[in-house]
N, C-alpha and C positions, 0 to 999 in steps of 0.2 A: 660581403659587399665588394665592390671594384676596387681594386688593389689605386693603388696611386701612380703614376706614370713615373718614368725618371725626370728629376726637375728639370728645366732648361739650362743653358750653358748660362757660366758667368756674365754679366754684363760686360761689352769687349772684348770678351772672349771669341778669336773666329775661328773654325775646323772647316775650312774651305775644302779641301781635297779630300775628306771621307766623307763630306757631305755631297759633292760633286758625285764621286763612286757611287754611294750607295743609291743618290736620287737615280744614278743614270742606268745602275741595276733595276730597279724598281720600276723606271718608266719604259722600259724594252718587259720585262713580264706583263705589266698594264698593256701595252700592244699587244702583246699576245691573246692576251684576255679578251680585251674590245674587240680584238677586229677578228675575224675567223678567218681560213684559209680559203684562201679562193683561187681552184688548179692548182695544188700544192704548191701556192706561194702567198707569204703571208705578206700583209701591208700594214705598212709602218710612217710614222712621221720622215723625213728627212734628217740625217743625222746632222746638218750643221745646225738644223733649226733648234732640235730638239736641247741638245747640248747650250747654244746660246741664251735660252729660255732657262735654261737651269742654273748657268752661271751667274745672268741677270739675277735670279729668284736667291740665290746665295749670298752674293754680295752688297745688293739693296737691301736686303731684308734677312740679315745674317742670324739672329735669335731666331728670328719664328720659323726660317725657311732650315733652319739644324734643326729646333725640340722637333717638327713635321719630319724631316727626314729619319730623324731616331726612332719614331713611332714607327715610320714606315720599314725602318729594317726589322723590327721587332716583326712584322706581319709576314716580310719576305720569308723566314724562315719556315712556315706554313705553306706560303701561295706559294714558295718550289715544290710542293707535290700536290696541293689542295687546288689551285686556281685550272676550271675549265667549266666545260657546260656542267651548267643545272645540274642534279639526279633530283630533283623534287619536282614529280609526276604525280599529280592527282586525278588518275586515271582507273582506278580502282585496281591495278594488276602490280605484281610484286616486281621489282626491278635490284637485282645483285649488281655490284662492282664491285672490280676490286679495291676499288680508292676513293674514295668521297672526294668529289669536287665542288666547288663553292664558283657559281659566274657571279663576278667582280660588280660587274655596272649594277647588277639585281641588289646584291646585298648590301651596294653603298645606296642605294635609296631606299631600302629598311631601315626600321628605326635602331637597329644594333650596327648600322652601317659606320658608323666613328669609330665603334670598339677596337681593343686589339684581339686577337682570336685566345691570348690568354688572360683576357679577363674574365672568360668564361671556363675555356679549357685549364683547368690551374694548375694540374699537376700531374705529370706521367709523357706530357706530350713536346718535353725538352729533347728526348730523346729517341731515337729512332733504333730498334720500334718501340712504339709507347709499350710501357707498362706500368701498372700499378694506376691508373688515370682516373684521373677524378674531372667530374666537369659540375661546374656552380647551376645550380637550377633557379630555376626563373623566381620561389618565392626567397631563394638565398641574397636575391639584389631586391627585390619589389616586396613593399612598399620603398622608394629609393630616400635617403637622407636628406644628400644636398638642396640645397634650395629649388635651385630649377628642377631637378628630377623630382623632388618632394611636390612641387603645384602643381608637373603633371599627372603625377603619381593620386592626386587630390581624389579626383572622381571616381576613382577604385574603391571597395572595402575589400583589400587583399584577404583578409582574415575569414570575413564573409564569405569570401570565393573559394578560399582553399576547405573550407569546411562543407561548402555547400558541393563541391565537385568529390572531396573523400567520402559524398553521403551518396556519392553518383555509381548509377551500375558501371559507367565506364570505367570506375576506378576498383570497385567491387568485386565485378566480375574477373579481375586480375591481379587482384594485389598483391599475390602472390609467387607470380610468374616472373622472371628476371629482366628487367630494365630492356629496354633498344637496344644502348650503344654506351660506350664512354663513361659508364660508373656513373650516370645518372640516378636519381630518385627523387621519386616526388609524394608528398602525401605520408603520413605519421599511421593510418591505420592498414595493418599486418605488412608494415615495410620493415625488412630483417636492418639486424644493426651491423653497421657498419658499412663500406663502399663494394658495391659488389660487382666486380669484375666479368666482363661477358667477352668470351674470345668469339673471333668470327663464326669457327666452325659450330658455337653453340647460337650463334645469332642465325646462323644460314640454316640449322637444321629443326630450330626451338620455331615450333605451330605458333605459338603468340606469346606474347612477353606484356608485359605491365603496360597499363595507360597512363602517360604523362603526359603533362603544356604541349612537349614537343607535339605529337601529334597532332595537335587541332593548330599550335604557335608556331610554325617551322622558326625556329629561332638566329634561321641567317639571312629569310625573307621579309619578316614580320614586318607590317605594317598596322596601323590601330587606324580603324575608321576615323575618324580625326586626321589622320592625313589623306584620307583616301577623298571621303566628302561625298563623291558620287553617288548616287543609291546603288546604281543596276551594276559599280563595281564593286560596290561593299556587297551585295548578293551574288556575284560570284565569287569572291576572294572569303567570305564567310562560311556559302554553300560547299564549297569544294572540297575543303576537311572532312565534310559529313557524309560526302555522295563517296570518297576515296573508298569508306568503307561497306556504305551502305546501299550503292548503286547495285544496281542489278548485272548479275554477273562478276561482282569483287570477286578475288580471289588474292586480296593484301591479308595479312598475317591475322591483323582484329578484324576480319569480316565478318561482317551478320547482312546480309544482303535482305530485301524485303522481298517477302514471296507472297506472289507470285511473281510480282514487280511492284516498284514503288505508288504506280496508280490503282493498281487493286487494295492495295495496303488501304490506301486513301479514299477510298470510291465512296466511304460513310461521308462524303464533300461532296458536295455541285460542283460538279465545273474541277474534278481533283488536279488534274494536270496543268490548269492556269494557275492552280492556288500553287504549285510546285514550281511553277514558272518564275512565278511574281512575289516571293517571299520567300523565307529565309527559315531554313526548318526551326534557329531556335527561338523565331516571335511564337510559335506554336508550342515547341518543346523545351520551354522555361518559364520560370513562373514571369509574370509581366509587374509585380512590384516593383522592381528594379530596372535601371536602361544595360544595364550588365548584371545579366545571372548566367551563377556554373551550375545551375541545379538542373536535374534531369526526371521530373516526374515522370511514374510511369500509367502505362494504361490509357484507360480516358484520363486521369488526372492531365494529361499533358493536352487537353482541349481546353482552352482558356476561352472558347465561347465565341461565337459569332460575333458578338456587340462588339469583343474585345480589337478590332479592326473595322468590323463594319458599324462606327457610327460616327458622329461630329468632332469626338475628339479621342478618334484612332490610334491608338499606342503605336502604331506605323510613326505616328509623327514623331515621338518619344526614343524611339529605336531604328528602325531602317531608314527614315528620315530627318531623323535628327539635325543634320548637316546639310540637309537643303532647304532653301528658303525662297517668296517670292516678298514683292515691297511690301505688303499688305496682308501677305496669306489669301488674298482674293483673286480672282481673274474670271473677269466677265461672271460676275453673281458668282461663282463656282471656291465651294470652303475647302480648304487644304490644296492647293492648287500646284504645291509639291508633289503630292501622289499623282496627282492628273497627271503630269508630264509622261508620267509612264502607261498609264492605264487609268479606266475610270473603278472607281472601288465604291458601290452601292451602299450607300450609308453616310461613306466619309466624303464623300464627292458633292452633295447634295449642293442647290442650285436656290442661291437668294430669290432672286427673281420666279424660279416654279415654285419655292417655299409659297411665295406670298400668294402667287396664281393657284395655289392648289390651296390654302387658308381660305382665299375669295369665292373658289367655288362650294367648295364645303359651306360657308357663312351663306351664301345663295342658296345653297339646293336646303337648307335648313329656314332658311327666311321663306321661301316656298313654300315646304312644309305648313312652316307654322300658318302662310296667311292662307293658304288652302287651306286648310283644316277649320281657321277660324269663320274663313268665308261662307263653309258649310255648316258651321255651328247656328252662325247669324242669318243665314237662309233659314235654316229647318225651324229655329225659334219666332223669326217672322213669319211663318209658313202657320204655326202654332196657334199663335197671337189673333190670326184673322181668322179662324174658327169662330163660328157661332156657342 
């Protein structure tokens, strides 16, 4: 679980001048971070501004603006080799550094964006170069205690997920093979015991290594649709774990690419390339019981059926739509009127107003029917009747 912070200073207590230091250390790497170099010269706030804002922040607000500073030096010792662009490319092509870098502004609007980088990294990374490193995996803090991480933590069945993804080929077909990075592991079935240690040269030269979180969760970007909200961004920030490996032409470490390409793969679909477009491979390739599943049926089992999206009440809404809404779910006769936004979806889209126009003709062309029918009956019988 997340270790505990150092407490805050005594009440009264003021450390003006290392708090000064350290914040003004802190906010020249933050510059560096935000602003990129433009004609190798970098831009920065002004320094009297910067400074004055910091003394202000220290001595108005002397407790919160020290425990804030203390956390931030704890993170400095890190962002002096970690903080620069991205490396998280989901591009489907393998990308070596020599240094893993973390961009700052990304990761603070991740939901791991508060942490300190050792509440996850917990041991080996005091020192330079790490050794011995151990790093906390995603089910070592989730399901979370505290209260507030506990309610968000609510709509999960942690237990659920990590049993139904260690029943998954992704975890299967590797369970064997040695972690990423950092003395991670994940998953209890054929995971050796103990912390297993991967040096570069076995990571740069090891074909494929074990499936964990990280791969689908980048754990310094991560966002949970519930922040996200959007559809057409939760289908790319969802899709792009999956395409990283499975796009056509991957060439990342777990690739399985679809052959011939992804729309021949699919072609048993109308229309395969809009269904690829406009949905999210795991409304197809998980079961739809749940609005969160780590399962991975294989074969046709991962056809959950046309109705399963194409009808009035679309598991689209349950899952990729979850998070959008209109006042009423209606617009202009039209049901689910969140899907529409994006496209019309045949089944889910259906139209009050043609419902009823197509109910009235049907009741017509059968009221027709029947009095045709009868009309003829009751001629040919009075036709009968006046026989001699």
């Amino acid at each position: 679980m997340l270790r505990e912070r150092n407490p805050p200073s005594k009440a009264g207590a003021r450390q003006p001048f290392p708090s000064i230091v350290g914040a003004w250390v802190l906010l020249r790497a933050r510059q560096t971070a935000r602003h990129p170099a433009s004609n190798g010269v970098r831009r920065r706030l002004p320094e009297w501004l910067a400074l004055s804002l910091i003394v202000l922040a220290v001595f108005v607000l002397p407790d919160a603006a020290t425990a804030q500073v203390q956390d931030l030096m704890k993170r400095m010792r890190c962002l002096a080799c970690h903080v620069g662009e991205s490396q998280h490319h989901l591009d489907g092509k393998e990308h070596q550094s020599k240094s893993s870098t973390i961009a700052m502004p990304q990761f603070e609007r991740g939901d791991h964006g508060k942490m300190l980088c050792a509440d996850c990294h917990s041991k080996g990374f005091t020192t330079f170069p790490h050794r011995n490193m151990k790093t906390e995996t995603c089910m070592d803090c989730h399901p979370r205690t505290e209260p507030k991480g506990a309610e968000a933590d609510k709509p999960y069945d942690f237990e659920r997920m990590r049993k139904e993804f260690e029943a998954s080929a992704h975890f299967t077909e590797y369970q064997d093979e040695k972690e990423k990075c950092c003395g991670t592991a994940t998953g209890k079935v054929g995971a050796t015991s103990g912390i297993s240690v991967v040096s570069k040269r076995d990571r740069d030269t090891t074909a494929k290594h074990r499936f964990t979180c990280e791969h689908c969760h980048e754990p310094h970007y991560f966002q949970a649709t519930a922040r996200i909200k959007d559809p057409q961004a939760i289908l790319k920030n969802d899709n792009g774990p999956c395409l990283h490996c499975h796009m056509d032409g991957s060439t990342v470490a777990l690739k399985d690419p679809a052959k011939p390409s992804l729309v021949a793969a699919h072609a048993y679909m109308p229309y395969a390339e809009l269904h690829l477009q406009g949905t999210r491979c795991v409304d197809c390739h998980s079961s739809v019981a749940t609005k969160v599943a780590h399962d991975l049926p294989k074969g046709m089992k991962a056809d959950q059926g046309c109705n399963t999206c194409h009808s009035i009440d679309s598991v689209l809404l349950s899952r990729l739509y979850r998070y959008a809404s209109t006042p009423d779910g209606k617009t202009a006769g039209f049901h689910n009127a969140a899907i529409l936004k994006d496209g019309y979806v045949m089944g889910a889209n259906r139209n009050r107003w043609t419902d009823i126009a197509a109910y009235l003709f049907v009741t017509a062309g059968l009221v027709l029917v029947g009095a045709h029918g009868g009309w003829r009956t009751l001629a040919r019988w009075r036709k009968s009747e006046s026989r001699p």
